[in-house]
C-alpha positions in Angstrom: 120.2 130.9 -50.3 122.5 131.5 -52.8 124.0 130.0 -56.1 127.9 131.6 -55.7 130.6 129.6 -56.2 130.6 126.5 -53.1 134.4 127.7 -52.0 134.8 131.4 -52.6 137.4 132.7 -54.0 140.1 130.6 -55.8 143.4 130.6 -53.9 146.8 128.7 -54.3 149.7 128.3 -52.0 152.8 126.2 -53.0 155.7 125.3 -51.1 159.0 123.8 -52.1 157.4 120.5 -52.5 154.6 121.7 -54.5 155.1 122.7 -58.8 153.1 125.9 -59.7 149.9 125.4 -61.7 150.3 125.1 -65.4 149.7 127.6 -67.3 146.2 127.8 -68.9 145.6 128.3 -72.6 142.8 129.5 -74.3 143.4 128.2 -77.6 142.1 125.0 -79.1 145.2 124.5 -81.0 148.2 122.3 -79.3 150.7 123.5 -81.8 153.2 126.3 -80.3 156.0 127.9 -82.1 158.2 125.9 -79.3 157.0 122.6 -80.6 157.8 123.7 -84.3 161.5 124.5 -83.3 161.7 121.0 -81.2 160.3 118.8 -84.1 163.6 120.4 -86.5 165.8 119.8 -83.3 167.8 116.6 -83.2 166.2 113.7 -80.9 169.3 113.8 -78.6 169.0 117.4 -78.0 165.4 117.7 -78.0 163.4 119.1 -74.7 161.5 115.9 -73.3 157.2 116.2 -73.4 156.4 117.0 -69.9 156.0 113.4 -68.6 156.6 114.3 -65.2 154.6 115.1 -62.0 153.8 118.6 -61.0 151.7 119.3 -57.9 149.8 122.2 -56.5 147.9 123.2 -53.6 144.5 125.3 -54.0 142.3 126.3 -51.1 144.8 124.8 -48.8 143.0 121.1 -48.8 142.7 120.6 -52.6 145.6 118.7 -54.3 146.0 118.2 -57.6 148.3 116.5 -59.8 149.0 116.4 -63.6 151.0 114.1 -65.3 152.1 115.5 -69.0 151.3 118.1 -71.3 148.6 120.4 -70.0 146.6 120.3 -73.6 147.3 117.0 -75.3 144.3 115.6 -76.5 142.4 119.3 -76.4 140.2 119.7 -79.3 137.2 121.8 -80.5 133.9 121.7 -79.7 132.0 120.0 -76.4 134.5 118.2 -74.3 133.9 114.8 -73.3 134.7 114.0 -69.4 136.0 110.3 -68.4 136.4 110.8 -64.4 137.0 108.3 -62.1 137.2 107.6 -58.1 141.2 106.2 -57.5 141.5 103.6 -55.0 138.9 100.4 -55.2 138.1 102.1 -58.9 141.4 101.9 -60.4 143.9 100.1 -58.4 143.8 98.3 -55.3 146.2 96.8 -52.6 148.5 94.9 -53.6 148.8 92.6 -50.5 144.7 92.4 -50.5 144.8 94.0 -47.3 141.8 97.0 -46.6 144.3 99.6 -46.9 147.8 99.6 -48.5 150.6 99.3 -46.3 152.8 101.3 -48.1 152.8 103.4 -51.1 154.5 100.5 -53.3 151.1 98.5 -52.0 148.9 98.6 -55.3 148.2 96.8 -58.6 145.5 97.7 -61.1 142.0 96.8 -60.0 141.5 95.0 -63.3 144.0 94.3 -65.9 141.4 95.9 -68.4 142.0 99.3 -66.4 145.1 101.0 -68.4 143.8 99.6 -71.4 140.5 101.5 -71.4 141.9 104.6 -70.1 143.5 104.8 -72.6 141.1 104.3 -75.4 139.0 107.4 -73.7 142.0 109.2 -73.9 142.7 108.1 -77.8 138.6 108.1 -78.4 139.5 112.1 -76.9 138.2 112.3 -74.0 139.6 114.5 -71.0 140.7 111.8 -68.2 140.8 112.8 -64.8 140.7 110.9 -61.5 138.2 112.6 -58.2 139.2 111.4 -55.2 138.8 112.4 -51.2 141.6 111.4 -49.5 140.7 112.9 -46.4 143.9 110.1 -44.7 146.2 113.2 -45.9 146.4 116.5 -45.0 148.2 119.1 -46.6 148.8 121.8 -43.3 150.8 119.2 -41.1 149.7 119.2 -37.5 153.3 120.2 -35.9 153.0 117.4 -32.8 152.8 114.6 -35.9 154.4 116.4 -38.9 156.5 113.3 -39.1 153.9 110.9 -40.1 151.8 113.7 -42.0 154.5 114.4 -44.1 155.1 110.7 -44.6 151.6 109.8 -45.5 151.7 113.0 -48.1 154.6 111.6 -49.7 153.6 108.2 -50.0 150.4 109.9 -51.8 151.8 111.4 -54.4 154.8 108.1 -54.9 151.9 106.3 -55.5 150.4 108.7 -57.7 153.0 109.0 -59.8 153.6 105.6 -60.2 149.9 104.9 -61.3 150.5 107.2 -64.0 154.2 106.3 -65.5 152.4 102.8 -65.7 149.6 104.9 -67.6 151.5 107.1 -69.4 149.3 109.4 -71.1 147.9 113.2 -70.4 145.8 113.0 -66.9 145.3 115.0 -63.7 144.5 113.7 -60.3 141.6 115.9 -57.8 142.5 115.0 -53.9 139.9 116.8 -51.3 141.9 116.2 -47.9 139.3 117.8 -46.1 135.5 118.0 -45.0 134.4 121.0 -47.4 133.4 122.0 -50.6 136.1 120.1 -52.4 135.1 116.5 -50.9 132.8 114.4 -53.3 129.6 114.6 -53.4 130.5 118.1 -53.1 131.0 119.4 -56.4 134.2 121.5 -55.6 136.7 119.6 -57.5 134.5 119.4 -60.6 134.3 122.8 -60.8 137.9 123.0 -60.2 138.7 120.5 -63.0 136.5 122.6 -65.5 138.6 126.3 -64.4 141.3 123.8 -65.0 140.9 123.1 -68.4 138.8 125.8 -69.4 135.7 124.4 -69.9 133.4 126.8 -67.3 131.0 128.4 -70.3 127.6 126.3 -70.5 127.8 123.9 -72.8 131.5 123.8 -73.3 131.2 119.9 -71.8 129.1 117.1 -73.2 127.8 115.7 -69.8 125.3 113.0 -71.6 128.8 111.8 -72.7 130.8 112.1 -70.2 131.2 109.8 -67.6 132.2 109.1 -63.8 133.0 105.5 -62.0 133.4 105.1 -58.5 132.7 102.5 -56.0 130.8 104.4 -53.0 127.5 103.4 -55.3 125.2 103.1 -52.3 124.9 99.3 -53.1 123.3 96.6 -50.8 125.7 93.3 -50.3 125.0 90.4 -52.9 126.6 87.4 -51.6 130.1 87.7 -51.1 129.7 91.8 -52.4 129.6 93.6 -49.3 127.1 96.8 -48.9 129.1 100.2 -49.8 130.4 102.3 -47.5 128.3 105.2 -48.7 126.7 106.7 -51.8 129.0 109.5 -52.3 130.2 108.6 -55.5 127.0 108.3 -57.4 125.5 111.2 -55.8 128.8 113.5 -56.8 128.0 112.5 -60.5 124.2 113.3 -60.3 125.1 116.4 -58.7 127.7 117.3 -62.0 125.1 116.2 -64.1 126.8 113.1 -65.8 126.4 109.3 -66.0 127.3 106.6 -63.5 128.8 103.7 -63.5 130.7 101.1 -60.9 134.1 99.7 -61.9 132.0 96.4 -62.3 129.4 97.7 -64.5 132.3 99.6 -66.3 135.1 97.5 -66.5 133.8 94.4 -66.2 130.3 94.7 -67.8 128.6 93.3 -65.7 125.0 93.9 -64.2 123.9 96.6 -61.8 123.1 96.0 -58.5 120.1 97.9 -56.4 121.2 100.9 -54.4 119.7 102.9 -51.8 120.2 106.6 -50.7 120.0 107.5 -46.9 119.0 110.9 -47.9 117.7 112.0 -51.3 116.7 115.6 -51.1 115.1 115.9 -53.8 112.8 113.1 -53.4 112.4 114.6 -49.4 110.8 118.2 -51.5 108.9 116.3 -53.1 107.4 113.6 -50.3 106.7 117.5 -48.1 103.1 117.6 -48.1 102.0 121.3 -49.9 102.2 124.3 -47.3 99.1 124.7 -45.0 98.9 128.9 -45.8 98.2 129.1 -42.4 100.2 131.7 -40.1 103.4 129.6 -38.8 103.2 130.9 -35.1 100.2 133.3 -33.6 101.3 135.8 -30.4 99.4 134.4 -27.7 100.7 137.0 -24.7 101.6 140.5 -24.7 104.5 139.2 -23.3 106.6 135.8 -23.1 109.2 133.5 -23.4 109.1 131.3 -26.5 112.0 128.0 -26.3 113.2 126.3 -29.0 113.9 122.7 -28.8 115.9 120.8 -32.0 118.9 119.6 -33.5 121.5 121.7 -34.9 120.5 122.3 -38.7 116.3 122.1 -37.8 116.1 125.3 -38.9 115.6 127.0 -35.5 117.3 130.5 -36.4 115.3 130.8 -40.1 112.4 130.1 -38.4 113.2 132.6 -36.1 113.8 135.6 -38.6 111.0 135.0 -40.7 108.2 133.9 -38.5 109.2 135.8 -34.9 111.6 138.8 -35.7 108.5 140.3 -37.7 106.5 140.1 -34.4 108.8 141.8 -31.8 110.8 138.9 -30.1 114.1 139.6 -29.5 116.5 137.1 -29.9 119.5 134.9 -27.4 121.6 132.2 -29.1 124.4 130.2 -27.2 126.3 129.9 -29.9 126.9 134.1 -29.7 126.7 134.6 -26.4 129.0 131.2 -25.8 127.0 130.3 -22.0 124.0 129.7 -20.9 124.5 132.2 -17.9 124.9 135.0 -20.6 121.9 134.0 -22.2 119.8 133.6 -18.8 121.1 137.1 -18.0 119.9 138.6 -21.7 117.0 137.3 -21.5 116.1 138.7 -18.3 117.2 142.6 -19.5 114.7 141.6 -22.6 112.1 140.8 -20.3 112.8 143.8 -18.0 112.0 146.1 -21.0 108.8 144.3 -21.9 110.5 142.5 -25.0 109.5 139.0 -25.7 112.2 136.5 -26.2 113.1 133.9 -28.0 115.9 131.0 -26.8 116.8 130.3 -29.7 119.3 127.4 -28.3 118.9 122.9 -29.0 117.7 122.2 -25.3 117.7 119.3 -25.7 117.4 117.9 -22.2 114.9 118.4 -19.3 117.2 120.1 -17.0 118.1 122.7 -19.5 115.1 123.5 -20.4 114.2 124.1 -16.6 116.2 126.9 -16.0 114.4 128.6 -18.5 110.6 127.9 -17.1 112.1 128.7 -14.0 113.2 131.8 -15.7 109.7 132.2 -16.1 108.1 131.7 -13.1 110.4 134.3 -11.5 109.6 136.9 -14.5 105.6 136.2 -14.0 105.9 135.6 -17.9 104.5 132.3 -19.3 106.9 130.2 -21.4 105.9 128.6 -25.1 108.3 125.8 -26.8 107.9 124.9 -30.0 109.9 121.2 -31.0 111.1 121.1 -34.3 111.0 117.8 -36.0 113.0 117.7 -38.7 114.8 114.1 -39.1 118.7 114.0 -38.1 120.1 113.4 -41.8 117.8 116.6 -42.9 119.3 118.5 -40.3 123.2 117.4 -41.4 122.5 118.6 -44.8 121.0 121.7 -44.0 124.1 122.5 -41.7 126.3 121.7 -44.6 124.4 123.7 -47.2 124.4 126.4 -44.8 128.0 126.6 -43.9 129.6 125.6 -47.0 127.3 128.4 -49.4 127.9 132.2 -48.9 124.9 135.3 -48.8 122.4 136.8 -46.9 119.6 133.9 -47.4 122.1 130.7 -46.6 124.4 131.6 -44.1 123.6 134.9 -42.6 125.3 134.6 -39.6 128.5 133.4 -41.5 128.2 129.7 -39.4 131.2 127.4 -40.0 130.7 123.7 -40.9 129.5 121.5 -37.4 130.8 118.4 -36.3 129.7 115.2 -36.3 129.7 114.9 -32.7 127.4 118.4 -32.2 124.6 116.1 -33.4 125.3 112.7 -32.0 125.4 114.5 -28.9 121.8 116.5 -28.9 120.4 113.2 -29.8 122.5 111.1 -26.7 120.9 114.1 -24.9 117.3 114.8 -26.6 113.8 114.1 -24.4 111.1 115.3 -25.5 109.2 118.3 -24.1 106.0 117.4 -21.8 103.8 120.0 -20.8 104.4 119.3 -17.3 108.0 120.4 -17.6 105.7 124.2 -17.1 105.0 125.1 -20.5 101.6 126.6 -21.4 102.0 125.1 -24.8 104.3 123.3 -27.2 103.8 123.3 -31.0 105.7 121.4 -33.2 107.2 122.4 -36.6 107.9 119.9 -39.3 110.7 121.2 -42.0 109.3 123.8 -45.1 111.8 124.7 -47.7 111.1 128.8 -47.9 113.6 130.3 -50.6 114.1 131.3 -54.3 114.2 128.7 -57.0 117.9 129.3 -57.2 117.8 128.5 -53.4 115.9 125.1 -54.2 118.2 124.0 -56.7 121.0 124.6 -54.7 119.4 123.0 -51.4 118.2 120.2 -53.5 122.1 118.7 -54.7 123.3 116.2 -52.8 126.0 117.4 -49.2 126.2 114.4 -47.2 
């Protein structure tokens, strides 16, 4: 794997609707030879502090906001961070319904909430809201550009009306879509620290720093439902800063016990220590060897490191696009006394048939070897993999799967018998192989 950058490259694209970016500045100091000449100007013909919105686009599913001057409140030394999850953190329907009915549908989720924002931003502290708001999208889908549009717009009304009622320096982060930018990914952090400059190690004080959201993994507690998720909590232990729920924040009061559906760094460190013996042993001069597991088991990595080596050559579905195409590769592999690997879920019985028939037409005997890992393993391995560039993560350049690619091998999955005509089938439990970097990277939370 690799530690680059989650998203690439960093790219913009505005439209009419959309402000440019601000300009950056390097210096610590706010004062500018413009604001010298507007404090000797008379107040009625003075230029107005940038109070206003301006929005811009990055990546084409990032939006961001700002709302006044781009360095007020920037000083020297480590910055402090005060970030914070928007809706069911800092306001909240208005009409007490689930979801606002319009964008004029909100009131503060505690009266205490502009109040302390503002003392973070007096106390100094850079305030910044971190939201996914995956309910817009920001490349309208032409048969219901009506309603996307709409739904956009009503985003950023309310937006802007949050911070007039605020009305002090802050930026909004709003990952519309299922990638790098959305939280726990840490996309928009990064973002936020190009932003303002604060990229260099130790240019934030992240023991200082803080982030409050209400996806806190939480079990119910009378009339407190459980949350929704735990991607809140896990986006801050992933940036490396302290957590807190609007109730422990703004209200004081007591946490509440958690639990993560998958922790994997805890997962490393449950993996009993590697065996040191050989991973697979070449039985037959000659064979077929079928995989069987879930997108994300780690079927093609174990391929490369533990098959490629001995001679097997290689057919995958998802580059050949039919099973027919892969039926007929394997056969021309076969032909030239290659052994092959089906490196493809099978997940069912009759799949995997037409490969031991396959078989028994080639005079060739046919392995499978069932990988095991868990289905949440096998979702975060898929989104490490797609959403991190280079040679040991994503070789094969593999795009981000859907949900339903592994709902669907487990509506189909049946385990392998022997009596399906296999002349053996060894199972393979999941063992991180990579570089420390690797590790680390592997070892944030994706889900």
């Amino acid at each position: 794997m690799s530690g680059r950058r989650v998203l690439g490259k960093r790219q913009s694209s505005n439209d009419r609707d959309v402000s440019p970016p601000p300009t950056k500045r390097k210096q610590t100091s706010t004062t500018t030879s413009k604001a010298v000449a507007n404090f000797f100007t008379p107040a009625s013909k003075k230029e107005k502090e940038v109070d206003q919105m301006s929005w811009r686009i990055v990546h084409e599913t990032l939006l961001i906001g700002r709302f006044g001057a781009a360095n007020v409140g920037l000083g020297k030394g480590q910055r402090k961070i005060a970030a914070f999850d928007f809706d069911s953190t800092l306001i909240r329907p208005a009409s007490d319904r689930k979801f606002a009915k319009d964008a004029a549908d909100w009131k503060w989720w505690d009266s205490s909430v502009p109040k302390k924002l503002r003392k973070l931003h007096d106390d100094g502290y850079l305030v910044a809201i971190v939201s996914n708001q995956a309910g817009i999208t920001l490349t309208p889908d032409p048969k219901k550009i009506k309603s996307d549009k709409k739904r956009l717009a009503d985003f950023k009304s309310k937006v802007g009306a949050v911070f007039e009622q605020l009305d002090l320096p802050i930026s909004i982060y709003a990952a519309t879509a299922h990638d790098g930018y959305r939280k726990p990914r840490p996309g928009m952090w990064k973002e936020l620290l190009e932003d303002y400059d604060l990229e260099e190690e130790g240019a934030v004080d992240l023991k200082g720093s803080l982030f409050v959201g209400d996806a806190a993994g939480r079990e119910a507690a009378g009339k407190s439902p459980k949350d929704f998720s735990c991607g809140d909590r896990n986006f801050a232990t992933n940036v490396g800063i302290p957590f807190h729920t609007p109730e422990e924040y703004f209200l004081e009061e007591a946490p509440r016990p958690f639990v993560r559906t998958f922790d994997p760094s805890a997962f490393l460190q449950d993996l009993p220590p590697p065996s040191g013996d050989p991973k697979y042993t070449k039985n037959n001069s000659l064979d077929i060897v079928l995989f069987v597991g879930s997108p994300g088991s780690g079927k093609s990595s174990f391929y490369r490191r533990h098959l490629q080596p001995l001679g097997y050559g290689r057919v995958n579905q998802d580059i050949l696009k039919s099973r027919e195409k892969c039926l007929k590769a394997a056969t021309a592999l076969l032909e030239e006394k290659t052994s092959v690997v089906v490196d493809n879920t099978n997940a069912d019985a009759a799949t995997r048939a037409d490969w031991t028939a396959l078989g028994m037409k080639m005079d060739v005997p046919v392995r499978c070897i069932l990988f095991t890992a868990p289905a949440k393993l096998c979702e975060h391995n898929d989104i490490v993999r797609a959403l991190n560039t280079g040679e040991e993560t994503n070789p094969e350049s593999r795009v981000l799967l859907p949900k339903m690619a592994f709902s669907g091998f487990a509506k189909r999955y049946g385990e392998p018998q022997l009596a399906e005509g296999f002349q053996d089938i060894v199972k393979i439990g999941f063992e991180f192989e990579g570089t420390e970097e690797s590790r680390k990277l592997w070892s944030m939370f994706w889900l």
